[in-house]
C-alpha positions as CSV (number, residue, x, y, z in Angstrom):
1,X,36.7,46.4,24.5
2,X,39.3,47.4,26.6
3,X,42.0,49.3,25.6
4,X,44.9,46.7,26.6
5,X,45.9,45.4,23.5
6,X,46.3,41.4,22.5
7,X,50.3,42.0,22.6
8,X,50.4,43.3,25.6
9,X,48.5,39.8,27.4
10,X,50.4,37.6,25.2
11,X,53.3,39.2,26.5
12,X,52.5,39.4,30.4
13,X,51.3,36.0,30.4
14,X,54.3,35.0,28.1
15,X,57.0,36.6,30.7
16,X,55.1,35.3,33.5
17,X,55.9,31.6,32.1
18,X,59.3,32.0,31.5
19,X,60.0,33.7,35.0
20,X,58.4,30.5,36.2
21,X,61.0,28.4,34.1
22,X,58.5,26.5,31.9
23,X,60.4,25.8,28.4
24,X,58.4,27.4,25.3
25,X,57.1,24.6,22.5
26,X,55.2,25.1,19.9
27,X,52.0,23.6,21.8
28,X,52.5,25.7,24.9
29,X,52.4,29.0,21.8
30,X,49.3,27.7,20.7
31,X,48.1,26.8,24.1
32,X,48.5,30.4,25.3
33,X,46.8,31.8,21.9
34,X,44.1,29.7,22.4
35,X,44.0,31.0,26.2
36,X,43.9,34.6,25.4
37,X,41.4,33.7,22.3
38,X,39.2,32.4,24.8
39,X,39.5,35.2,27.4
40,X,38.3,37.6,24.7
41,X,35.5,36.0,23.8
42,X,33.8,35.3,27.1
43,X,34.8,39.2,27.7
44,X,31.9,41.6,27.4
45,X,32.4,44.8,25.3
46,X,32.9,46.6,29.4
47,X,35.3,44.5,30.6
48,X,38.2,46.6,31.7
49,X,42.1,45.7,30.4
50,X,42.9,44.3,34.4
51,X,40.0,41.9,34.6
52,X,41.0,40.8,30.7
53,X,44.7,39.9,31.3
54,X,43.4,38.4,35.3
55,X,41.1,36.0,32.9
56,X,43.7,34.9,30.5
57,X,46.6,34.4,33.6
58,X,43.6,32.2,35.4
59,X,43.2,29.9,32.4
């Protein structure tokens, strides 16, 4: 796996959203965890850390 760690996409993608304005809730948290849950799974064991966090900011 690449060697970006799960913090650090949670947190890009978390900062990206609150740059953009959008207003935390509880289902946008679990919406994100689901996102990045789902970016690492359809990830192969190659996949480098850009094309990890460029899957979970796409979803």
């Amino acid at each position: 796996m690449a060697e970006i760690s799960l913090q650090d996409v949670f947190n890009r993608a978390y900062t990206y959203l609150r740059a953009s304005g959008i207003d935390m809730t509880v289902d946008r948290y679990r919406t994100l965890l689901h996102l990045i849950e789902d970016s690492v799974a359809s990830a192969d064991e190659e996949e480098q850390e850009d094309a990890l966090l460029e899957s979970a900011m796409e979803r």
